[in-house]
N, C-alpha and C positions, 0 to 999 in steps of 0.2 A: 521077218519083215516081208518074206515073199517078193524078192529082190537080189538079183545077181551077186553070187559072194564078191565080186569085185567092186561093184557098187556098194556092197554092203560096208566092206572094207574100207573104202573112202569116206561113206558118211561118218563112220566110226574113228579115225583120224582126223577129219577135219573136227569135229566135235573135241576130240581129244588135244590137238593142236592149242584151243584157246578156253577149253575146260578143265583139260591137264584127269588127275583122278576123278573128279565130279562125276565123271560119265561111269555108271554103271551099267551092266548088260543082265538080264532075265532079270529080274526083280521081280520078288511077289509083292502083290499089291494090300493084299488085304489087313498087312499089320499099318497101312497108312489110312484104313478107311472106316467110318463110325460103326460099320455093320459089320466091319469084320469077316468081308467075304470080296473074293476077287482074285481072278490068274496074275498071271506075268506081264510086265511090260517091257518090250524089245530091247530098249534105251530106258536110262531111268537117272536122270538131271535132275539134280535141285540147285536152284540157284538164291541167292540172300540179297540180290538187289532187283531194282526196277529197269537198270541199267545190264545187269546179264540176262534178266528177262526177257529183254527185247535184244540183244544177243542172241538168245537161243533161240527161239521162234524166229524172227528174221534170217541164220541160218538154216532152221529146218526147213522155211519157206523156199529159199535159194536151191538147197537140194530135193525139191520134192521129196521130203518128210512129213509124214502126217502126225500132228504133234496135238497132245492135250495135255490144259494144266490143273494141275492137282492141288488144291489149297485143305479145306482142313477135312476134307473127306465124309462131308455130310451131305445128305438131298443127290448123293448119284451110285447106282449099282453097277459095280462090275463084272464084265461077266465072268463066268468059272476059266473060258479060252485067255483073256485076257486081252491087252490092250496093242495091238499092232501099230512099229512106229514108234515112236520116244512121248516119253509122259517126261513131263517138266513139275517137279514139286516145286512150288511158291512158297519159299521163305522172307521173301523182301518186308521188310517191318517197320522201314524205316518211318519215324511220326513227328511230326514239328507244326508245331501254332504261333497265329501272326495275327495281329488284332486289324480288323477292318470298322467301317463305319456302321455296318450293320450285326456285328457279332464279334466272334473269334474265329478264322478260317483253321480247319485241322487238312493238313495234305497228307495222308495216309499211303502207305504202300501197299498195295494191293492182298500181300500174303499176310497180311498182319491178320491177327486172330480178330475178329471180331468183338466179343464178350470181354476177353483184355482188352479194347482200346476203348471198351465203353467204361469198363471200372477205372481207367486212366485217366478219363473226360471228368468224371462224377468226382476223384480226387483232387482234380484244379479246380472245383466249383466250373464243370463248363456242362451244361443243359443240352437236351437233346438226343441221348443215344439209351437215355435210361433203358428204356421197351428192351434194349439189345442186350441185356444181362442176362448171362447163361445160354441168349440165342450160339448154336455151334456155327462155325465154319469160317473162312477168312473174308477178307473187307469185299475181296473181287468178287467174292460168287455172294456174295450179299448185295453188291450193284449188279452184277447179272440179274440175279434174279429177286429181286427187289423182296428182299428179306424183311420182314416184320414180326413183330407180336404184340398184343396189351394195345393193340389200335396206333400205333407209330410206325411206320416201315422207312426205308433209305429213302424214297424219294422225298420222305418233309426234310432230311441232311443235307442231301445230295447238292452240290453247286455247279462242279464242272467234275469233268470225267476224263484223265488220259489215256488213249487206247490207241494201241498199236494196232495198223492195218493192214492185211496181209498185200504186200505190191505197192505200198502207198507211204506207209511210214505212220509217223506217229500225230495223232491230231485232238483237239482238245473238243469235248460235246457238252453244250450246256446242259443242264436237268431237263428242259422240254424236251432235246433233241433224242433222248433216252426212253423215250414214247413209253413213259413207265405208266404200269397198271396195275393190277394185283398179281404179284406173285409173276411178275411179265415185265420186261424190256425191248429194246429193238434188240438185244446180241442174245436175251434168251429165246427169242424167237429165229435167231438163225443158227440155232442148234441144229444143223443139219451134220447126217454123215459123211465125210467124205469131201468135206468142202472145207477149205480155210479159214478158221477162227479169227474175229479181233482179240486181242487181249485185250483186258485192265491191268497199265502200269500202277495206275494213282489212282487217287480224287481227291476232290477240295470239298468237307466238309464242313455245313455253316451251323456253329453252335451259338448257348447263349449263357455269357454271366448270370449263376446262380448260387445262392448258397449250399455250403456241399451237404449241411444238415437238410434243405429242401430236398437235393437229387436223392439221399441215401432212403429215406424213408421208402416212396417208391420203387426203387430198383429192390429194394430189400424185401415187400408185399410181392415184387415179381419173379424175385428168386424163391421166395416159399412155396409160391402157386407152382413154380414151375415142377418142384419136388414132390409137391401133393396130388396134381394132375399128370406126370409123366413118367413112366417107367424110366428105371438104372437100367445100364448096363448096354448093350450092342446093339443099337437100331441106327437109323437114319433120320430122324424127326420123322416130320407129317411126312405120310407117303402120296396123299390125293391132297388137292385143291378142296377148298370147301366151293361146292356147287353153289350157285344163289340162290337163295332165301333157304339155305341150307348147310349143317356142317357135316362133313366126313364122315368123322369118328362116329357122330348120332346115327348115318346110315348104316353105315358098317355095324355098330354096336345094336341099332333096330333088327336088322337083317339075322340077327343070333351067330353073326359069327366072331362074337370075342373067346379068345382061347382055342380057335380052329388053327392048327396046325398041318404044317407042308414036313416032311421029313424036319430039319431041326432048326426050323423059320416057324415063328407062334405071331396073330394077333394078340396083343397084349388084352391083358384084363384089364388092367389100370386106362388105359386108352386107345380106345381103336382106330386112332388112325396111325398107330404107330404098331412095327413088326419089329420084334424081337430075335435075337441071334438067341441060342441056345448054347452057343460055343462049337458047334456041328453043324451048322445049314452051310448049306451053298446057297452060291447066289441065282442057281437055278428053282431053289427051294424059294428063296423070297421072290423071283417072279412069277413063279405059279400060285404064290399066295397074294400077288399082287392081279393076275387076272381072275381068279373065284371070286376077291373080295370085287372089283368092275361089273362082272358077268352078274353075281348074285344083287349088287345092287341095284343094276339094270334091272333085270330080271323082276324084282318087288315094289322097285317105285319106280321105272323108269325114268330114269335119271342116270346119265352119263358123265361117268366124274373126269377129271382130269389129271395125270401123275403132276405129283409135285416133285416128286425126285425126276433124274435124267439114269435113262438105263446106256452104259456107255461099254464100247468095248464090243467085239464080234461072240455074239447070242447065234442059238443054232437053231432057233425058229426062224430066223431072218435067211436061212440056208434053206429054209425048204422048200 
């Protein structure tokens, strides 16, 4: 943690004090992350509620700790050094629905898997999250970063948002106030290093009575595409933003570089805007295949695309 052992020692008891064993130390990352590549994290917390969530973060904040949290390990690369400071994995799951005048509200906990609480919603007959089938990663980093496919994304759900704030506490943001856009938020936009994260404890998502033979048919056309259009096995999803009036994978896949490989990181055949693990890359291997494919696209059609994953964790280009 690059941090006085005495200090060190304190943060590590007081954490222990009201985590008891939860608190682990060195933890590799990469058996928690879709690509399957990733160092160590300092601290390494998981917690099962919304309520030790903001426990933990509010003490990390207390002791100047620099904390990140970990939901289902899609859309971000760690780096090979790893994560300095405590990673907090998000288990909280907890889900409960309440009928309103304009729908069903669902209040979701932040670590809940995504793709599970859309197959949950389509089993009560409740509309609205179908697109989200098989989409990976949990509820939070789907409100972060305004998670979509099949033309549906969080913000047609989204109603209110509980986010803890670092110095402030906890406070509730309607949908406008979440300045969502494609593939964008106000909290994915202050992704910054080295600065204090909000969390997502919750949200209130607004669905709509339907029949479950309506939702299954759709979700079921989305889960086939998903199998027909995207490689198995250890990637991250989309790696770039589709540019406007343009998608990704076309560039990329124009450009000739499907199948160009970085040591044991591939552009897929099946779709290029996704990078594949081979079981051997590092995750310095998928960022050097993540700037050929930027560089070579620019390069042919001048066009500058945008990561859609977050590269998270101390990178040794950033040292030089």
């Amino acid at each position: 943690m690059n941090l006085d052992t005495s200090v060190q020692e304190t943060i590590i008891a007081r954490f222990r004090e009201t985590f008891g064993e939860q608190l682990k130390l060195n933890v590799p990352l990469a058996r928690y992350t879709s690509a399957r590549v990733g160092g160590p994290a300092d601290l390494f917390l998981t917690v099962r509620s919304s309520e030790e969530l903001q426990t933990a973060v509010e003490l990390a904040h207390q002791l100047h700790l620099p904390y990140f949290i970990l939901g289902g390990g899609s859309n971000i690369l760690i780096a090979d050094s790893g994560i300095r400071g405590l990673v907090i994995m998000n288990r909280a799951k907890a889900v409960r629905f309440r009928h309103s005048g304009a729908g069903v509200i669902c209040t979701v906990e932040s670590g809940m898997n995504l793709s599970s609480l859309a197959r949950q919603c389509i089993s009560k007959g409740l509309g609205g999250l179908e697109w989200a089938i098989g989409v990976p990663g949990t509820v939070g980093g789907a409100v972060v970063g305004n998670a979509g496919a099949h033309g549906g994304d969080m913000s047609d759900n989204v109603r209110t948002v509980t986010i803890w704030e670092p110095g402030r506490g906890v406070r509730i943001y309607a949908n406008e106030e979440m300045a969502y856009g494609y593939r964008d938020s106000i909290l994915k936009q202050e992704q910054e290093k080295y600065k204090p994260r909000r969390v997502v404890l919750s949200t209130d998502l607004l669905l709509q009575p339907e029949p479950v033979s309506v939702l299954t048919a759709p979700a079921e056309g989305f889960t086939a595409r998903r199998q027909q259009t995207q490689p198995a096995g250890a990637s991250m999803g989309s790696m770039f933003k589709n540019p406007e009036n343009y998608y990704a994978g076309y560039l990329i896949d124009t450009a000739g570089l499907k199948g160009f490989a970085i040591g044991g990181a591939a552009i897929s055949e099946k779709h290029a805007n996704f990078f594949v693990n081979s079981e051997e890359a590092t995750a310095e291997d998928i960022r050097a295949l993540l700037a050929e494919a930027w560089n070579v696209v620019r390069e042919k059609f001048g066009v500058e695309m945008d990561l859609e994953v977050e590269l998270v964790g101390r990178w040794h280009f950033e040292e030089e």
